[in-house]
C-alpha positions as CSV (number, residue, x, y, z in Angstrom):
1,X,63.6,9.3,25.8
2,X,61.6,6.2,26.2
3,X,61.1,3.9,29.3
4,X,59.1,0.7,29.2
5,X,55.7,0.6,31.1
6,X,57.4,-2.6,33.0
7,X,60.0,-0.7,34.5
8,X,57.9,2.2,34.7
9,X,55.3,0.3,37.0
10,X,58.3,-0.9,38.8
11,X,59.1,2.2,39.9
12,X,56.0,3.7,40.7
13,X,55.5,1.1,43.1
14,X,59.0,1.3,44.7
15,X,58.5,4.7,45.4
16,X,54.6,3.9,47.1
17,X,56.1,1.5,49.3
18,X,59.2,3.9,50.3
19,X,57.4,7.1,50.5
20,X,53.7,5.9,51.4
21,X,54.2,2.7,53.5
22,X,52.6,0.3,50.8
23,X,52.9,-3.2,50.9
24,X,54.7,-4.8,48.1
25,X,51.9,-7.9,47.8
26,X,49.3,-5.3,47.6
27,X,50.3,-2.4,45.6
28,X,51.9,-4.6,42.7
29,X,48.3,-6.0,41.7
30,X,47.1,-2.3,41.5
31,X,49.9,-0.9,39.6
32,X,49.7,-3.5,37.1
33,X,46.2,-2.8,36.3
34,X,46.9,0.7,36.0
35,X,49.5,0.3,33.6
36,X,47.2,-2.6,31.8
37,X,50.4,-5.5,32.1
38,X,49.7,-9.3,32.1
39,X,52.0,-12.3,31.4
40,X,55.7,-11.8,31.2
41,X,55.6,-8.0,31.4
42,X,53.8,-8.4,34.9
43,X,55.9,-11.2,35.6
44,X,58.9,-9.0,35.1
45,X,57.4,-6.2,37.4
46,X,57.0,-8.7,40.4
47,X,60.1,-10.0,40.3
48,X,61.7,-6.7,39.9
49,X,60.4,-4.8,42.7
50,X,60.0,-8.2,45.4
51,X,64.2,-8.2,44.6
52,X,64.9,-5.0,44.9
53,X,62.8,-4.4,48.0
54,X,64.0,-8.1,49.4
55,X,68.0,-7.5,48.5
56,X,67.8,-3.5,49.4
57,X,70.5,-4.3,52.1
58,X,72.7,-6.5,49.8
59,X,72.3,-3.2,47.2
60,X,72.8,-0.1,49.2
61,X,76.1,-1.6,50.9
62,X,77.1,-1.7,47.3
63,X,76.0,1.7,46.6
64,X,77.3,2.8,49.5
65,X,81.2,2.1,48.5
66,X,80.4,4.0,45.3
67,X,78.9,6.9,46.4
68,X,81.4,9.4,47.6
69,X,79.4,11.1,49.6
70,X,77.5,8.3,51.1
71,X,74.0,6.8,50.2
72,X,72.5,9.1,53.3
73,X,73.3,11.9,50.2
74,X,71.6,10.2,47.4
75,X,67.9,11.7,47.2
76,X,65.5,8.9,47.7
77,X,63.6,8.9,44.8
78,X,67.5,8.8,43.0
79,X,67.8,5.6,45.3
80,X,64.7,4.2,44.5
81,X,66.3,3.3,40.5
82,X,69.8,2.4,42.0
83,X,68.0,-0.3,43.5
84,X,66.3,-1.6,40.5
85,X,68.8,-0.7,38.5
86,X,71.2,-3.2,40.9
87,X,68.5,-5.6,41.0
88,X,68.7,-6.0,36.9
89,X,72.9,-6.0,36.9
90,X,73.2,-7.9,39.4
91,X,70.5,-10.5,40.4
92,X,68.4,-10.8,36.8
93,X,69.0,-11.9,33.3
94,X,68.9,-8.5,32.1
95,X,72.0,-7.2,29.7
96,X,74.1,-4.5,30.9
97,X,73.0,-1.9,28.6
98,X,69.6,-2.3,28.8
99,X,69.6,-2.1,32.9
100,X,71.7,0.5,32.9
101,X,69.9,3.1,29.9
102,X,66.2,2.3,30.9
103,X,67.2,3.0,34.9
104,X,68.7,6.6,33.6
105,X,66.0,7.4,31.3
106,X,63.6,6.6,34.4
107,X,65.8,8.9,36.7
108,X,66.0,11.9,33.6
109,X,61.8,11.4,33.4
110,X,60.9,11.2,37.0
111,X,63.4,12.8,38.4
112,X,65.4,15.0,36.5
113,X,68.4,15.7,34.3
114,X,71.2,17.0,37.4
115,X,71.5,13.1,38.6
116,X,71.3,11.6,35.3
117,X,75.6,11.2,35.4
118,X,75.9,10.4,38.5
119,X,73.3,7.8,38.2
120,X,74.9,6.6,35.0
121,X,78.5,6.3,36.8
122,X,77.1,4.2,39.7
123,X,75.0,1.4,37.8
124,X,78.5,0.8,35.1
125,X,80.8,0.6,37.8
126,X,78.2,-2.1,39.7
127,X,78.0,-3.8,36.3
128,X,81.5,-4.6,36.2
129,X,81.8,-6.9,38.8
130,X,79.2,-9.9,39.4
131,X,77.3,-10.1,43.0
132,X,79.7,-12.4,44.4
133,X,82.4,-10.3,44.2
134,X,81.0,-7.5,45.2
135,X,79.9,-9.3,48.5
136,X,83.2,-10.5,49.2
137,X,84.3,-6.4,49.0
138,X,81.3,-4.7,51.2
139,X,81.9,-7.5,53.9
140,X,85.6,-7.4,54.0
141,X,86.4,-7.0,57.7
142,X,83.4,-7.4,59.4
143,X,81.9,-9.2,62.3
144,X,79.9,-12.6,61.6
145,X,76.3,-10.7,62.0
146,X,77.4,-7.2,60.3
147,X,78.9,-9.6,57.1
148,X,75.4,-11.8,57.3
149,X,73.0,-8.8,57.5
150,X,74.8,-7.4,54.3
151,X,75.1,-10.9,52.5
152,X,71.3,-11.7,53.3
153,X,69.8,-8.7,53.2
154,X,68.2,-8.3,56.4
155,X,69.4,-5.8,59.7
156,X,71.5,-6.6,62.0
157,X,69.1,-6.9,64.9
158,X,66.9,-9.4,62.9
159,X,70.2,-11.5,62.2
160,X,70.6,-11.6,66.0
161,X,66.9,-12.3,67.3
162,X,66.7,-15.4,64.2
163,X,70.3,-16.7,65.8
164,X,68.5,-16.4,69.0
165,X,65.5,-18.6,68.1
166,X,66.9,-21.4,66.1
167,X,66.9,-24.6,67.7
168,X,70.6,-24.8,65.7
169,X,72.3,-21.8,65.2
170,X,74.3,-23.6,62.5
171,X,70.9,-23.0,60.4
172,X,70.6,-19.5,60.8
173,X,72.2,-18.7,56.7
174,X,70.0,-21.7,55.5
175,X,67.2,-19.5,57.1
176,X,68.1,-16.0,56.1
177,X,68.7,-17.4,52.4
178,X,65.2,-19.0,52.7
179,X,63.7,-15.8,53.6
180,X,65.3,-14.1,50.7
181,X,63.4,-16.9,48.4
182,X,59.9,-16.5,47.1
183,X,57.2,-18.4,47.8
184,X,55.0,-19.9,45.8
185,X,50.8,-19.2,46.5
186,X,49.8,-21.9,49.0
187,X,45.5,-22.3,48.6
188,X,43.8,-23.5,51.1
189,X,40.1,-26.0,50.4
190,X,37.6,-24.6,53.7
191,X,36.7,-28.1,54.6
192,X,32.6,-28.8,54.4
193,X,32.8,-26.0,51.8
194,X,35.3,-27.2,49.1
195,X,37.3,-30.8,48.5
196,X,41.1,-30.4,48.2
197,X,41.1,-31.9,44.6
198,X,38.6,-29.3,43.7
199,X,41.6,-26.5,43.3
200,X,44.6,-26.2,40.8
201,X,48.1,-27.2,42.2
202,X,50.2,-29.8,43.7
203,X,49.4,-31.6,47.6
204,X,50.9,-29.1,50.6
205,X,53.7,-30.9,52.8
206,X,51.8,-30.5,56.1
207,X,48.3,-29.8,55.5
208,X,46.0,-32.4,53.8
209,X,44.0,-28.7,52.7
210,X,46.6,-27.0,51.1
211,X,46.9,-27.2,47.3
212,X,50.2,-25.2,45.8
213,X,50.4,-23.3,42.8
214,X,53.5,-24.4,41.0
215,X,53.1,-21.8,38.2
216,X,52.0,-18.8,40.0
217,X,48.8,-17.6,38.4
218,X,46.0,-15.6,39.7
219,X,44.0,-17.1,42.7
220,X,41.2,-14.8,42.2
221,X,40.3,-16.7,38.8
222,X,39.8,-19.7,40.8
223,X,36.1,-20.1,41.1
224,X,36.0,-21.9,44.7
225,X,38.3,-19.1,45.5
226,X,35.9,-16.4,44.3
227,X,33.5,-17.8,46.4
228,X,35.1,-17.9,49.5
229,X,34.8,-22.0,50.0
230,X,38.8,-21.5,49.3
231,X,41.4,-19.1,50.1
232,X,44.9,-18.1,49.6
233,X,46.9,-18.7,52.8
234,X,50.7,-20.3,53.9
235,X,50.5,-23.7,55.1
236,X,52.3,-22.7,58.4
237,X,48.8,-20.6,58.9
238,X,46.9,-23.3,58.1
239,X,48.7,-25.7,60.7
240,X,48.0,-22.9,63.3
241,X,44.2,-23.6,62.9
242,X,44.0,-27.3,62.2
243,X,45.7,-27.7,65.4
244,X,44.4,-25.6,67.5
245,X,41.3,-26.9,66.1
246,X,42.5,-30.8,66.9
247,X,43.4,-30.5,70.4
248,X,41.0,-32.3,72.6
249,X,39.4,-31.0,75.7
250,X,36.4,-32.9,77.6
251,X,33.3,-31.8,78.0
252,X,31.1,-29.7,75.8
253,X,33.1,-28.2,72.3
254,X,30.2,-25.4,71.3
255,X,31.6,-21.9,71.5
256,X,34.8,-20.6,70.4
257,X,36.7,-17.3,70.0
258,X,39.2,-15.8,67.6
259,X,40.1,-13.0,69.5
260,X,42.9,-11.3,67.1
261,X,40.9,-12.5,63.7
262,X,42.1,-10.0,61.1
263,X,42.6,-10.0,58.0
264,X,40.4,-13.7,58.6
265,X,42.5,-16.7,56.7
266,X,42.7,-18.5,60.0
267,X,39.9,-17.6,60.9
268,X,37.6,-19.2,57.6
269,X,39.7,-22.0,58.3
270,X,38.8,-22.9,61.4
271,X,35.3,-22.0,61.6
272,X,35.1,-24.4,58.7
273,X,36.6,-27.2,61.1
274,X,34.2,-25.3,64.0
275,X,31.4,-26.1,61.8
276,X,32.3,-29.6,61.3
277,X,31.4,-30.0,65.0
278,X,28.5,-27.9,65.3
279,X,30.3,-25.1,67.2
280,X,30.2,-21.7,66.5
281,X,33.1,-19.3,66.5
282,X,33.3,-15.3,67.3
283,X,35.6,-13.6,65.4
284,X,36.7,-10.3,66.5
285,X,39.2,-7.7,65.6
286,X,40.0,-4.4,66.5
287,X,40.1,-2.4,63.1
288,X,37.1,-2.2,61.6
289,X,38.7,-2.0,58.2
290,X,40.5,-5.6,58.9
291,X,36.8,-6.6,60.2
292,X,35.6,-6.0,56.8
293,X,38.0,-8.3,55.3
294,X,37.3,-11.3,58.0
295,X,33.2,-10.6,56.7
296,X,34.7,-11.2,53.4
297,X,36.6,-14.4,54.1
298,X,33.8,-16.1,56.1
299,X,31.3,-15.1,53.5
300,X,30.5,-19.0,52.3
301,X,29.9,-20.2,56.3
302,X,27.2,-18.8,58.7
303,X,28.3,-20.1,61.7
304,X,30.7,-16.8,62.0
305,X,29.6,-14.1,64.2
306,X,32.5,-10.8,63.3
307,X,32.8,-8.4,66.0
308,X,34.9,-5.3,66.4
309,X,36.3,-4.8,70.1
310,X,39.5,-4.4,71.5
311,X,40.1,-7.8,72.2
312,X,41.7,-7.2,75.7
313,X,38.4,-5.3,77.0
314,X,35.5,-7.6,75.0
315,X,32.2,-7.8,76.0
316,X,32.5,-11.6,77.1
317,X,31.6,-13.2,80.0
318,X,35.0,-14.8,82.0
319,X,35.3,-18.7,81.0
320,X,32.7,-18.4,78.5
321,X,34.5,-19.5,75.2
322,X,35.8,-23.6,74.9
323,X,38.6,-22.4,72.8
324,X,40.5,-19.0,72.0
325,X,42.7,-18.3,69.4
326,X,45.0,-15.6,69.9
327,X,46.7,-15.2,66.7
328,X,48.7,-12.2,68.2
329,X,49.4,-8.8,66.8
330,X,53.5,-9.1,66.2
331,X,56.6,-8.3,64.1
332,X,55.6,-10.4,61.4
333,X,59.7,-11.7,61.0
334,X,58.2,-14.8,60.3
335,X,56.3,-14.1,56.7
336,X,59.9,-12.4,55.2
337,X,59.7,-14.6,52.4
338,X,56.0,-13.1,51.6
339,X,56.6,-9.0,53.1
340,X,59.7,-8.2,52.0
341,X,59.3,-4.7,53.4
342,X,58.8,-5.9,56.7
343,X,62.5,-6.2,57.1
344,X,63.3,-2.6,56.6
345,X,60.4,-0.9,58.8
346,X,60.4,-3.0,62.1
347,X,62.6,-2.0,64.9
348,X,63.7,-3.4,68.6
349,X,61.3,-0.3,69.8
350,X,58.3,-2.4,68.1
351,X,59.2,-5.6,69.7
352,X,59.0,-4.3,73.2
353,X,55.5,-2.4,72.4
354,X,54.2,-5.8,70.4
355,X,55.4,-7.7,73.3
356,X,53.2,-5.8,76.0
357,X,50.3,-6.1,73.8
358,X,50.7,-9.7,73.2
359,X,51.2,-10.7,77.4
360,X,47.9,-8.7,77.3
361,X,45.9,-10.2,74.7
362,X,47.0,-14.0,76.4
363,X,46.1,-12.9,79.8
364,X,42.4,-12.1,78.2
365,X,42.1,-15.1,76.3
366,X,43.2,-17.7,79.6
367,X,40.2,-15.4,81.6
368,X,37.5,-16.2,78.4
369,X,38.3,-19.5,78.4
370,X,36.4,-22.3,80.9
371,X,38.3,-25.1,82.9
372,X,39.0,-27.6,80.8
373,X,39.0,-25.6,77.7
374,X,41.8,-24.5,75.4
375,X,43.9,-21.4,74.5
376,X,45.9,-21.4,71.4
377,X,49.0,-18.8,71.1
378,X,50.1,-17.7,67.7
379,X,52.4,-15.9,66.1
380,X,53.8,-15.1,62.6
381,X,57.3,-14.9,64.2
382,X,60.0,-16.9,66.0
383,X,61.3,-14.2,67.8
384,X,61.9,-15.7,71.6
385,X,60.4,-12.6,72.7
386,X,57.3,-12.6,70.9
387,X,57.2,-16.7,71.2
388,X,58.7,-18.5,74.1
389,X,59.1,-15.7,76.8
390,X,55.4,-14.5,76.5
391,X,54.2,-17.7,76.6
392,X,56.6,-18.4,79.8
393,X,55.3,-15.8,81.8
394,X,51.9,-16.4,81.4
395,X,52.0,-19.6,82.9
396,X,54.3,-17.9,85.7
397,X,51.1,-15.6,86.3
398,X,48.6,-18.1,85.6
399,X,47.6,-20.7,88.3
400,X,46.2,-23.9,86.9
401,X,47.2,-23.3,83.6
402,X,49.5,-25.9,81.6
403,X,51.6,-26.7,78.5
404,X,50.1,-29.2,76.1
405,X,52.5,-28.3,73.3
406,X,54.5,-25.7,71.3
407,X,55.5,-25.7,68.0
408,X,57.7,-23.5,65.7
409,X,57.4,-24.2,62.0
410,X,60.6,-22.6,59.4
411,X,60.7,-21.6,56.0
412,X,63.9,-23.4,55.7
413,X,62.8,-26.8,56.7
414,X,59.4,-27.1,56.9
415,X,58.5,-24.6,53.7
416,X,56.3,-22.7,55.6
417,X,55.9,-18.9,56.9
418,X,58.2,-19.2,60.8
419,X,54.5,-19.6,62.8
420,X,54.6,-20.0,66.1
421,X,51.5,-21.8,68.3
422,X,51.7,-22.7,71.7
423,X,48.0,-24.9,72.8
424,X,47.6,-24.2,76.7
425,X,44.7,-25.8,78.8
426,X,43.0,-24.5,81.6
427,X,43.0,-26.9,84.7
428,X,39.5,-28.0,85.7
């Protein structure tokens, strides 16, 4: 019995992010040191797992059918291979055989001998038909959304809330196939600190900062990276701060608050542009873990000041800050393309709890921020809830408070992360 330390590494990190909670994007880097991979081998591993966590949907409707007692029977770990074994049949260049032996010899090793048959059965009776055909069978029957969710590999309730917030519902598969794609690293040059042409890559769409890594590679063997005068962060982020950065008020431009800063991309960025104009920026977050890594990403300016409050009881004086940012806690359905496990472990029950938190933080930020002055809303979702309605109501509770803009960026058009931004200005 022999498994290859590729697929072994797979699976160890499948089962961390279905057992433990981990996050693909920062368990894979780990693993692969662990199990000392580099080039195609890690290659191999990323691709792997980002598939079978991204298509888990699109796999266990398949398993599912086969399964004659149901997947809810099939022990998780037993689960865990289907998936990559489904992944390899039915999505990668991987022959039959060799999908199918490795993903029982990882089963017979990890798990045991009693599933090794039926785990056997399953993968060469989903090898016999390609993925095309197998989606025409699973969604045979049912409703538009039901027949999406399975097709695109996210749930049913996500299908709905995406519907909801599209400008043209006719985009909705163009968006859900988009999510299901993955992105390439976007780097970001800190203006003041580091010149775009400085960094490897090809010119962003949207920002005149953003350099893209066509080839993948490691950003952390970037030197301006390792430094902190550069980071690794969407574009979509990256408009978030430039323009909340860019919009004008009158009057003095000195002091300015990132009230949700963790884990700190947007906030590097726009101190950077802060320190361009001799303001200083206050960036706070309420986990002092996450804290840590804002220290770590404004390392290269010192015109940062981190603080650790909740940001909806803060130590600041009312109208004190020229501009907030309130990059909002949220369901993160916007970054699919880059957390493919978000998918699975949101529900409608965190919406409404995000939501609360979200009218909260806003409230907070409009009280910090002077007449005249300007409050930036943000999300990493287009969810109308999270988006739109919050944004709604606050200017329903809110005297003297308008509009200036709002903006929802897609993956599927704009190639960005779904950010959502909304600048509102405090009358004088």
């Amino acid at each position: 019995m022999s498994v290859d330390a590729a697929r072994t590494a797979a699976y160890d990190i499948v089962r961390q992010v279905s057992e433990d909670g981990a996050y693909v994007n920062l368990v894979i880097p780990r693993v692969l040191r662990e199990h000392q991979l580099s080039g195609r081998d890690a290659a191999f591993v990323t691709e792997l797992v980002s598939g079978a966590v991204r298509l888990r949907g699109t796999y266990d409707a398949i398993i599912d059918t086969l399964a004659s007692h149901g997947i809810e029977r099939i022990d998780p770990p037993v689960l865990d291979a289907l998936r990559l074994g489904a992944h390899q049949l039915l999505s990668m260049r991987v022959p039959d055989h060799a999908a199918v032996t490795t993903t029982v010899d990882l089963v017979r090793r990890h798990v045991g001998h009693k599933p090794v048959g039926f785990t056997n059965a399953i993968l060469r009776r989903i090898g016999r038909r390609a993925l095309g055909a197998w989606l025409d069978e699973v969604t045979t029957g049912l409703d538009e959304d039901d027949a999406l969710a399975i097709r695109y590999s996210h749930p049913r309730w996500i299908v709905r809330e995406l519907r909801e917030a599209l400008p043209d519902p006719a985009q909705l598969v163009d968006l859900l196939a988009a999510d299901n794609a993955a992105p390439k690293v976007t780097l970001v040059a800190r203006p003041g600190l580091c010149e775009p042409d400085e960094l490897p890559g090809v010119a962003g769409k949207l920002s005149p900062y953003a350099r893209i890594l066509e080839g993948g590679g490691m950003p952390g063997d970037i030197p301006a990276v390792r430094d902190g005068r550069a980071g690794v962060q969407d574009e979509g982020s990256q408009l978030v701060a430039i323009t909340s950065a860019a919009a004008p008020i009158e009057g003095r431009d000195e002091r300015w608050l990132d009230l949700c800063a963790g884990p700190g991309g947007k906030s590097a960025l726009w101190a950077a542009l802060a320190a361009g104009r001799g303001a200083r920026v206050v960036a706070n977050e309420v986990q002092r873990h996450r804290a840590d890594l804002v220290r770590q990403a404004v390392r290269a300016l010192d015109n940062v000041e981190v603080t650790v409050h909740d940001g909806r009881h803060g130590p600041w004086e009312p109208g004190s800050f020229d501009r907030v940012l309130v990059d909002a806690p949220c369901t993160g359905l916007g970054a699919l393309r880059r957390r493919p496990e978000s998918r699975w472990r949101r529900t409608t029950a965190d919406l409404d709890d995000l939501v609360a938190l979200q009218g909260q933080l806003l409230a907070r930020a409009i009280e910090l921020t002077r007449p005249g002055g300007v409050v930036a809303y943000a999300t990493c979702s287009p969810v109308v809830a999270e988006t739109r309605a919050v944004v709604d109501a606050a200017l329903q509770e809110h005297a003297g408070l308008d509009l200036e803009s709002m903006q929802q960026w897609w993956p599927h058009t704009d190639g960005t992360d779904a950010m959502f931004l909304a600048l509102l200005r405090r009358r004088e």
